[in-house]
Every structure is written in structure tokens, then in C-alpha cells.
C-alpha positions as CSV (number, residue, x, y, z in Angstrom):
1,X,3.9,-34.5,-3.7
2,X,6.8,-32.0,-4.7
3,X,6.5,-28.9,-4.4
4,X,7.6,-27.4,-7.9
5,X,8.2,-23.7,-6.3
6,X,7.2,-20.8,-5.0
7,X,4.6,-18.4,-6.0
8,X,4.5,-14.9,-5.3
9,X,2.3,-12.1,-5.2
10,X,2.8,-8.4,-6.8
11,X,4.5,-5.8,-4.9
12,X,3.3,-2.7,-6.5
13,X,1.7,-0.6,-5.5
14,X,3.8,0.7,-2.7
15,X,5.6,3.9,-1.1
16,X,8.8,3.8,0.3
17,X,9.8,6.7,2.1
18,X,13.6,8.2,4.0
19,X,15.5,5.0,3.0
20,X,17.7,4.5,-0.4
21,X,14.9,3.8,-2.5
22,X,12.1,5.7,-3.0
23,X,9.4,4.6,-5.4
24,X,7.2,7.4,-6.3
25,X,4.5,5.4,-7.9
26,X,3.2,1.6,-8.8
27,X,6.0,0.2,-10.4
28,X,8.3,3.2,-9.8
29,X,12.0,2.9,-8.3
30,X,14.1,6.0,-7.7
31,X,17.4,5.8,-6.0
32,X,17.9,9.2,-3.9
33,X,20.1,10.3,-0.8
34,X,16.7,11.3,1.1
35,X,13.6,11.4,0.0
36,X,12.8,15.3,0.3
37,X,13.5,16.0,-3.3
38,X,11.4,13.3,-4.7
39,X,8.7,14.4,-3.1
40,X,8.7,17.8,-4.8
41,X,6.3,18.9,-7.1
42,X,7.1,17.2,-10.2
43,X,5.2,19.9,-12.2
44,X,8.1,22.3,-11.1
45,X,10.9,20.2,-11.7
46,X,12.8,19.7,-15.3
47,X,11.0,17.6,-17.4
48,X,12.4,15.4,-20.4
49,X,10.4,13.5,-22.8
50,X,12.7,10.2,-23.2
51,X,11.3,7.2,-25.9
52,X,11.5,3.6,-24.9
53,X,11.1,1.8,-28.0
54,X,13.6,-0.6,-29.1
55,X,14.9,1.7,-32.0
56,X,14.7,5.1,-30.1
57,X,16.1,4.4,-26.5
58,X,16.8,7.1,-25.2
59,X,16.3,9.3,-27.5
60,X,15.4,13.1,-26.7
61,X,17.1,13.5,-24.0
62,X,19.3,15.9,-25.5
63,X,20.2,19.0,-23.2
64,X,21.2,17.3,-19.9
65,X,21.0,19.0,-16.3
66,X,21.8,18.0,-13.2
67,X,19.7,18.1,-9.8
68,X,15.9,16.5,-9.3
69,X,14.8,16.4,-12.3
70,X,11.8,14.0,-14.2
71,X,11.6,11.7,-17.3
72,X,8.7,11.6,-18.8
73,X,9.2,8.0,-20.4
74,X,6.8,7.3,-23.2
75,X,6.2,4.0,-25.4
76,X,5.0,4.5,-28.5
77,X,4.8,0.4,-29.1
78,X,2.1,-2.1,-29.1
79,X,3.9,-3.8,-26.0
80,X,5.0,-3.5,-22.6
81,X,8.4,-2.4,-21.8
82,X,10.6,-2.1,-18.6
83,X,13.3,0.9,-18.6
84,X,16.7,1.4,-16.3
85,X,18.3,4.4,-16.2
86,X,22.1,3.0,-15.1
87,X,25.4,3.7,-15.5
88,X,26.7,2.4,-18.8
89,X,30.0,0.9,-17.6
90,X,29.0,-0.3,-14.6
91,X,25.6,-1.2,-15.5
92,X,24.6,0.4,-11.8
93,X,21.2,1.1,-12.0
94,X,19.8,4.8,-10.5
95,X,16.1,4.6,-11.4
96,X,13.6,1.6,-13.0
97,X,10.1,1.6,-14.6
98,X,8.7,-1.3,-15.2
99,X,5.3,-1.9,-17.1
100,X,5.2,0.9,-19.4
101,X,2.4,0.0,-21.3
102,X,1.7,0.7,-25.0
103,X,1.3,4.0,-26.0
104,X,1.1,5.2,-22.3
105,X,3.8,7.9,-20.9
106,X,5.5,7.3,-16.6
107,X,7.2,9.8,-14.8
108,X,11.0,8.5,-13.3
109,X,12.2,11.5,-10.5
110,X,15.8,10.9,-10.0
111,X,18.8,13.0,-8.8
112,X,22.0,13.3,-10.9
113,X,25.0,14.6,-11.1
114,X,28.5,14.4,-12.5
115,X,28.7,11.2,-14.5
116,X,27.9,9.1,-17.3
117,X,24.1,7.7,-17.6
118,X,22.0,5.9,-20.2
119,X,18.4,4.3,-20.8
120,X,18.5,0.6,-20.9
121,X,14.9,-0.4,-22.2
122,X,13.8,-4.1,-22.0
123,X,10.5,-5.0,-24.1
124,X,8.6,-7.8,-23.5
125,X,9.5,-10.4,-25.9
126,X,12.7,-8.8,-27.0
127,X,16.2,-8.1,-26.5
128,X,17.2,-5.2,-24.5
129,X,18.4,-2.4,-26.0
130,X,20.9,0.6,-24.4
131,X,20.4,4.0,-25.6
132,X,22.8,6.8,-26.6
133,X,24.9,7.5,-23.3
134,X,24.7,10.9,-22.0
135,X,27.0,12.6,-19.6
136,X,26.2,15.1,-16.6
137,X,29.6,17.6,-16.0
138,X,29.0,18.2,-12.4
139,X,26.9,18.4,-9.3
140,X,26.2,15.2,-7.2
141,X,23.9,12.2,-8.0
142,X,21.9,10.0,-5.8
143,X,23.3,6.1,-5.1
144,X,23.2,3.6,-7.9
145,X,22.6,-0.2,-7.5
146,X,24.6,-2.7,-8.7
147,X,22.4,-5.1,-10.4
148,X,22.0,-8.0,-8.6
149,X,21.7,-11.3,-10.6
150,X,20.3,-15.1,-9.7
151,X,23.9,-16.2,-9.5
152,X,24.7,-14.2,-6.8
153,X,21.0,-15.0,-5.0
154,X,21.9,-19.0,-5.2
155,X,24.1,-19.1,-2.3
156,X,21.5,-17.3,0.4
157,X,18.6,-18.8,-0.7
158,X,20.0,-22.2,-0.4
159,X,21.1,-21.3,3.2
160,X,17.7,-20.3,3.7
161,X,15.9,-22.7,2.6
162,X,18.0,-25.4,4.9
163,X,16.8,-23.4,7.3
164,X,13.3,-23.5,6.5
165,X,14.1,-27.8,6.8
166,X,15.1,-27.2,10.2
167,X,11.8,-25.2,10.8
168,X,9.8,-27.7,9.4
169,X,11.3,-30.7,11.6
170,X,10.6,-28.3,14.7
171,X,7.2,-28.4,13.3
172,X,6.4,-31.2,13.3
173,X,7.9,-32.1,16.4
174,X,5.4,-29.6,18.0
175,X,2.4,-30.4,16.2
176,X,3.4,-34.3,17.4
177,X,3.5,-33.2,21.1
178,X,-0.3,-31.0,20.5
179,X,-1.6,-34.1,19.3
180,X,-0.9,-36.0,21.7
181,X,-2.4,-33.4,24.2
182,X,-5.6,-34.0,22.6
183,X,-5.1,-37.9,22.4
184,X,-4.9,-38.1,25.9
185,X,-7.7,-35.5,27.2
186,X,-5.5,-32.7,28.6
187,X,-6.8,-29.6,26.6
188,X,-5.5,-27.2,29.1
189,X,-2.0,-29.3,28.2
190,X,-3.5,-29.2,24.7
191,X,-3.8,-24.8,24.7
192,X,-0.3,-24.3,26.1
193,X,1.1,-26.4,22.7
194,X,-0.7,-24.5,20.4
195,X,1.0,-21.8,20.5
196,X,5.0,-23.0,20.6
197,X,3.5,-25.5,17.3
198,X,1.9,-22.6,15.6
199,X,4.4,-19.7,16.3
200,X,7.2,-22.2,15.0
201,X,4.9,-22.6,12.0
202,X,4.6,-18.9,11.0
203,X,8.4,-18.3,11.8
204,X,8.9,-19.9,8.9
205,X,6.9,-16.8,6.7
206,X,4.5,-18.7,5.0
207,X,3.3,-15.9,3.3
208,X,1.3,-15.6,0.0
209,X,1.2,-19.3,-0.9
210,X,5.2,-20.2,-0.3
211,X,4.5,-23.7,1.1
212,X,1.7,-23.8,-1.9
213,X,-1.6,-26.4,-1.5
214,X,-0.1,-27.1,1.9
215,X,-0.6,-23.9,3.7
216,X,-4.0,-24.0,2.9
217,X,-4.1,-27.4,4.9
218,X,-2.1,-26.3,7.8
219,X,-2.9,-22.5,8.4
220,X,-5.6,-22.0,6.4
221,X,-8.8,-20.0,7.6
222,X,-12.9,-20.1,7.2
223,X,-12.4,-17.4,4.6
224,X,-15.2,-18.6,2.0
225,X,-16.3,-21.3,3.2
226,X,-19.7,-22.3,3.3
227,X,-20.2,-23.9,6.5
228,X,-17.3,-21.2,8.2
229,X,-15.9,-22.3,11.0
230,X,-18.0,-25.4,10.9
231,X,-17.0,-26.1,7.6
232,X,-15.2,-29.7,6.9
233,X,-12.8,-28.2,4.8
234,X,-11.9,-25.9,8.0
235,X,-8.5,-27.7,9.1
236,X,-5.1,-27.1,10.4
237,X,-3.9,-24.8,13.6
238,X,-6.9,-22.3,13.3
239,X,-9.2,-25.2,13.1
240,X,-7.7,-26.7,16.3
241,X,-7.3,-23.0,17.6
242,X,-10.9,-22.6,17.2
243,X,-11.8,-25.4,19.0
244,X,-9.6,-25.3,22.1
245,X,-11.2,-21.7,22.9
246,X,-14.7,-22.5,22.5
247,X,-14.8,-25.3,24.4
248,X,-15.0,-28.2,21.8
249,X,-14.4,-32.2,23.5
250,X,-11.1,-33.1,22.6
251,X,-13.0,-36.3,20.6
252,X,-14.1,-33.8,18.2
253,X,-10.7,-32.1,18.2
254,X,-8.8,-35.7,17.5
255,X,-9.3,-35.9,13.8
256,X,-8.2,-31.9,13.3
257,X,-5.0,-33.1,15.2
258,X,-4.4,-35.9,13.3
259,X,-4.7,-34.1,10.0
260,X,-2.7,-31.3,10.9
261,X,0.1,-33.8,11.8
262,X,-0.2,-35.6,8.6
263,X,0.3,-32.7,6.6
264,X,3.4,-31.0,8.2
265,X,4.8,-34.3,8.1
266,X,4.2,-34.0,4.4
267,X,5.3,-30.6,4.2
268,X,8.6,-31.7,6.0
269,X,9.6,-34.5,3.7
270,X,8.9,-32.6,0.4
271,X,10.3,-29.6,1.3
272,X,13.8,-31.8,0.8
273,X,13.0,-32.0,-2.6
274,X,12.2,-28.7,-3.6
275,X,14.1,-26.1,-5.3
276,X,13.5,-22.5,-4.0
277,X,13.9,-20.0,-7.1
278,X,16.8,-17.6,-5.4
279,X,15.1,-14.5,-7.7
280,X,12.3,-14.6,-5.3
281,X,14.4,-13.9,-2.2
282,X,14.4,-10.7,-2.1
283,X,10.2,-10.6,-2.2
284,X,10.4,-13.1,0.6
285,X,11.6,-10.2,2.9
286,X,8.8,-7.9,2.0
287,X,6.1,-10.1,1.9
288,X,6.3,-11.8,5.1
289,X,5.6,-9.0,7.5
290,X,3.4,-7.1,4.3
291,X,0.9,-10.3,5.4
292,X,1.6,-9.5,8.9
293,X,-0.1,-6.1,8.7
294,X,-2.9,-8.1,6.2
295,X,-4.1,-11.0,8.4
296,X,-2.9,-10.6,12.1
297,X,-2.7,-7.0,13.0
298,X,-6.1,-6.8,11.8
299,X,-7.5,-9.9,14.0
300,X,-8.6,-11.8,10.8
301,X,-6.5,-14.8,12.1
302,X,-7.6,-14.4,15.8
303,X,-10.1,-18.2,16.7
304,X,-9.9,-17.4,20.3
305,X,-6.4,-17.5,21.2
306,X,-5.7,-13.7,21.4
307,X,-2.2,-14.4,19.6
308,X,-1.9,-12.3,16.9
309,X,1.0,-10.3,18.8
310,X,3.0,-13.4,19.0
311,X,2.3,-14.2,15.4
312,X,3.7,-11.0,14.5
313,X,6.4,-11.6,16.8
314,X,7.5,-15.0,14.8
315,X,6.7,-13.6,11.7
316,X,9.5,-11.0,12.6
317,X,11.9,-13.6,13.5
318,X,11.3,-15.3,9.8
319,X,11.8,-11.4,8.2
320,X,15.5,-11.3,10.3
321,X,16.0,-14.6,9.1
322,X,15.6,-13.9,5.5
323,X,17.4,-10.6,6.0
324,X,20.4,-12.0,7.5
325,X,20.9,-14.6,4.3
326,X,20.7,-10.9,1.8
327,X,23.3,-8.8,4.2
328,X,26.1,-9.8,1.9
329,X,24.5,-8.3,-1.0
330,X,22.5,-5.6,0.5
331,X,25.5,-3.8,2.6
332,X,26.6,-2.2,-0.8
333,X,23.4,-1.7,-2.1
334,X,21.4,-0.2,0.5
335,X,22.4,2.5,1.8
336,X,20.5,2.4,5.1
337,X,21.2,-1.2,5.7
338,X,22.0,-0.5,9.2
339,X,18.6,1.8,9.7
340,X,16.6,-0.7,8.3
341,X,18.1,-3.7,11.0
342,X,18.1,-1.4,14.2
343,X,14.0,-0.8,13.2
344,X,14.2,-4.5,12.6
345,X,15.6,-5.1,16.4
346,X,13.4,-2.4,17.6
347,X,10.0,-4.0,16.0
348,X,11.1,-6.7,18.1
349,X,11.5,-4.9,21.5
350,X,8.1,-3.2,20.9
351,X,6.2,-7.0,20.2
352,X,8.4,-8.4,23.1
353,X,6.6,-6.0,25.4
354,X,3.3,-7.6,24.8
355,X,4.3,-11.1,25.9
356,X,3.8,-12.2,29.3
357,X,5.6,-15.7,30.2
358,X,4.0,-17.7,27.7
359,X,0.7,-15.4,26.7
360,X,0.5,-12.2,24.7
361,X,-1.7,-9.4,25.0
362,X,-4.6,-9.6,22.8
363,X,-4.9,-7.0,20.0
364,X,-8.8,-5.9,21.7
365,X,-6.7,-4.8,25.0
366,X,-4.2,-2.5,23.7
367,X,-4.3,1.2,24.4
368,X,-4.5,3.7,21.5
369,X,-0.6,4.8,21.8
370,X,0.1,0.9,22.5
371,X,-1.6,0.4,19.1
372,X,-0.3,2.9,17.0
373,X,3.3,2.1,18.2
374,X,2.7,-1.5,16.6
375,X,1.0,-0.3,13.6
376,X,3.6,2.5,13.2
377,X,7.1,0.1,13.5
378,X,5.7,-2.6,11.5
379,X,4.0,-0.5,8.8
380,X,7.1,1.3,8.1
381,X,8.9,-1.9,7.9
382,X,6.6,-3.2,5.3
383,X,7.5,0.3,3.3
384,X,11.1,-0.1,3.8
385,X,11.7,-3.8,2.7
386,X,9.4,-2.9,-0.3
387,X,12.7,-1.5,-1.1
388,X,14.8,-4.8,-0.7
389,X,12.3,-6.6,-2.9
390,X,13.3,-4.6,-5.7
391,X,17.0,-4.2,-5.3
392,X,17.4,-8.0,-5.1
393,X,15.3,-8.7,-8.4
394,X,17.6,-9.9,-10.6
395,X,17.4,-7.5,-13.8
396,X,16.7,-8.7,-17.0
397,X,19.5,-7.3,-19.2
398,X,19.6,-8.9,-22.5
């Protein structure tokens, strides 16, 4: 089997709040010094009624301020369209809509200032089309983005996904070594390589369906199944996980083992033949830890082991990862790059504090500030790389 791609799940809605970006609401991006002005009441702030059709553009914004201000972008079409407001020579984008539906009207809260701005509007099914530009004599604007394109996305994403390769080998190396636990009898051998096979696993940030039919195999939960944990199509670490900590024979825990090697072996070799699309790198970023807060720091993914700490731990590792491959393009994009890694580094120091030589405190046993700490620094993660999602999606702009 090759794996023909990657599928990925919506990001909207979401909130992104004191970074670059700010997106106000589903499907909403505002670029912004700080976030205190967007958060205004838009009812007292400028208005301008602004047309996205193909033929009008831009059209009514005719008296031009500067400051906070709104557009009120209506379509008066019978499809979809997606609008920029950017810089017309540079094509540096300060504010996005996308999804304006027919005949519907979305608010756009952006600063501006001194400069030179137009309405790039992008139907579905059509050529884009730039409206009249308009220009702002003086005050101060918030950052634009340079559009990023898939050209400039191909050299990280391959670095990544040789990395994933690596991850994969690791894998299955791991997965070899907790099968052979089980082979021979030892389950108390058998529980301390669990953990190293699974954590390797997640480090990778299988998230949303990456590794596709596969992950199903290999991480997949009772989640609708008939039969639940005792389900046949129950398989892969949870499976084994399950079984280790409720005191299952390791006869019955033989055939789990031997399936769960079988398909991150398979996993392994196809993953040489797959083709990553690099437009999805940036949502790789988000995604990862957004299924973090999901499925582990609400024990969905806890059979027995009490891990979930440590998953969110390697699931961190596989965000830096990803993050380290999109510095090159974010550093002059983003304009708290640095912010965001020091949270990065300090999500890690706060998880670290949980693991104790080899086991992890279990979510049940932490304290109240102990748990709002975690839920605090990984939920304003999630909210922040919301934001690198959309600066690396490469803009359609023809």
C-alpha cells in the first residue's frame, strides 16, 4: 500500500490572542501589533461596506481612514469567495476572509496606516481579481505577510518528512523489542517497552489521519466499537496498553503484538514512497498539539498506563520538530516568532516536571494549580500556532 497523502482536518473555528495574528472569527485573519484594538467594540469602530464580486472588488471603499477600523465585506454572488486585503506591490497580505458565502456580509478588523492597500478577491471557480488600490497618507499599520507559496514549503517539508522515516525505523525497532517481551513471558519487561515504542510513535504527530488507514491500526481506540475494548477490531498500542494493565496472559497479548509489528513495518516501508503535500505544513504545526488537548489531556487515550503526560510530552517534541523545518519562513512573517518558541521550550519544562525516571504522573493525581498550568501552556499553544497554520497556507492568487 502507498500512502497517496495527507488528509487534514479544518482549523476554523479558532481565537488567537497577543501574537501577530489575531483572527477575530471562524475563518477570520487580522494582522495587528497587539491584540487590544481588535478586540474593541466593532460597533464603535469605522465601518466600510466593501463588495467582493469579481466585477466590483473593492469597490466602496471610497473615503479611507487610518486606525482600527472594520470592513464589512459583502458578496452579492451565487458562490463562495475568499478576500485579501494586501499590499498591491508587494502582494503582503494584512487581513484574509475566506468562505464568504453567497449573499452573506463578514466583518475584517484591521489596523492601517500610511501606505498603499487593495482587495484581492478569489471566487471559487474563478480567477482572482485585485480591486481599485487605495492609499492611507499617514498613521501606522499593523504587520503584513508575505504570502507564502508551495515552492517555498517544498524544501521543509521534505526535511521533515525524512525525519518522520527516521521516526518510523525507531518505531519499529521498539515495537520489535515489546514484542518480543510478550513472546518470551516477561510482561513486567513487556510494560517498561510500551511506553519508549509508543512515545516514539506519537512523536511523530500522527494527528487527524496523517499516517491515514494505518493509524487506525496502530493507535487507534475502542471509540465505536461494538464489543469496546473487547472488540476484535480493537488493535495496536492501546490494545496492548490495555492488556498489560489489566492483567491480560501475555498468550492473549501475542497476536496484538504481532499485528502491531506488522503494521509499523508497513507504515515504515511505504512511508518511502509517499509524497507529503508541503501546503499542509503549516496545519501540521497546529494540529498536532490541537489533538493533544482533544484526546490526551482529557484521558480519552488513557487503557491503564497513566501516560497521557508523556504523550503530550512527545507530541511536543513532534510540534518543535515541525516548527524548526518553518523558522526560515516564519522569522519574517511572525512577528513573535521568538514568543511563540520560548512558550514552546517552556510547555516542555512544565511536562518534564511530571516524569519521574521512566513514569509520568497520571492526569487523576494532579493538583488543581498543577492542572491548570498544563491546560493553560498547552491551550495557549494550540491558539498561537492556529496562527502559523494560516500564514504558511499558500495563497491562491490567480
Amino acid at each position: 500500500m502507498v500512502l497517496s497523502g495527507l488528509r487534514w482536518r479544518s482549523l476554523r473555528p479558532w481565537t488567537v490572542v497577543g501574537v501577530a495574528v489575531v483572527c477575530l472569527v471562524a475563518g477570520v485573519l487580522a494582522l495587528t501589533h497587539d491584540s487590544r484594538p481588535a478586540h474593541a467594540d466593532p460597533a464603535a469602530l469605522p465601518h466600510t461596506t466593501v463588495e467582493v464580486s469579481a466585477s466590483r472588488c473593492g469597490r466602496g471603499w471610497d473615503a479611507p481612514v487610518s486606525g482600527v477600523q472594520v470592513f464589512d465585506l459583502h458578496n452579492p454572488t451565487d458562490g463562495a469567495a475568499e478576500v485579501f486585503l494586501e499590499d498591491p506591490g508587494s502582494q503582503a497580505v494584512y487581513g484574509e476572509v475566506e468562505d464568504i458565502g453567497p449573499g452573506t456580509t463578514r466583518e475584517l478588523t484591521v489596523r492601517l496606516g500610511k501606505g498603499a492597500y487593495a482587495f484581492k478577491c478569489v471566487p471559487d471557480d474563478a480567477d482572482a481579481v485585485t480591486g481599485p488600490t487605495v492609499r492611507i497618507a499617514r498613521g501606522s499599520s499593523g504587520p503584513a505577510a508575505a504570502p507564502v507559496t508551495e515552492h517555498d514549503l517544498i524544501p521543509p517539508a521534505l526535511a521533515y518528512q525524512k525525519w518522520v522515516g527516521g521516526g518510523l525505523s525507531d518505531v519499529v525497532r521498539l515495537t520489535t523489542a515489546l514484542r518480543a517481551a510478550i513472546d518470551r513471558g516477561d510482561l513486567s519487561a513487556a510494560r517498561t517497552a510500551w511506553l519508549p515504542a509508543h512515545l516514539e510513535y506519537e512523536r511523530l504527530g500522527a494527528a487527524y489521519d496523517a499516517f491515514g488507514d494505518a493509524d487506525g491500526a496502530i493507535n487507534g481506540t475502542d471509540a465505536g466499537l461494538a464489543g469496546e475494548v473487547h472488540d476484535k477490531d480493537f488493535t495496536g498500542f492501546h490494545r496492548i496498553e490495555y492488556g498489560l494493565w489489566h492483567g491480560e496472559s501475555a498468550a492473549g497479548l501475542r497476536g496484538p503484538a504481532a499485528d502491531l509489528v506488522k503494521a509499523v513495518t508497513g507504515l515504515r516501508d511505504d512511508w518511502a514512497q509517499t509524497r507529503m503535500d508541503p501546503a499542509q505544513l503549516g496545519l501540521r504545526a497546529h494540529e498536532i498539539l490541537e489533538n493533544t488537548v482533544q484526546f490526551e489531556l482529557t484521558g480519552r487515550t488513557d487503557y491503564g498506563s497513566g501516560s497521557n503526560l508523556a504523550t503530550a510530552r512527545a507530541n511536543l517534541d513532534g510540534t518543535v520538530e515541525v516548527m524548526s523545518r518553518l523558522h526560515p519562513l516564519l522569522a519574517s512573517r511572525y512577528a513573535d516568532l521568538a514568543g511563540l518558541e520560548g512558550e514552546l521550550k517552556q510547555a516542555g519544562t512544565v511536562l518534564d516536571g511530571f516524569g519521574h525516571g521512566g513514569t509520568w504522573t497520571p492526569l487523576g493525581k494532579l493538583g488543581h494549580r498543577q492542572r491548570e498550568d498544563v491546560d493553560a501552556v498547552l491551550g495557549d499553544l494550540v491558539e498561537r500556532l492556529a496562527s502559523v497554520a494560516t500564514l504558511c497556507d499558500p495563497r491562491r492568487t490567480v
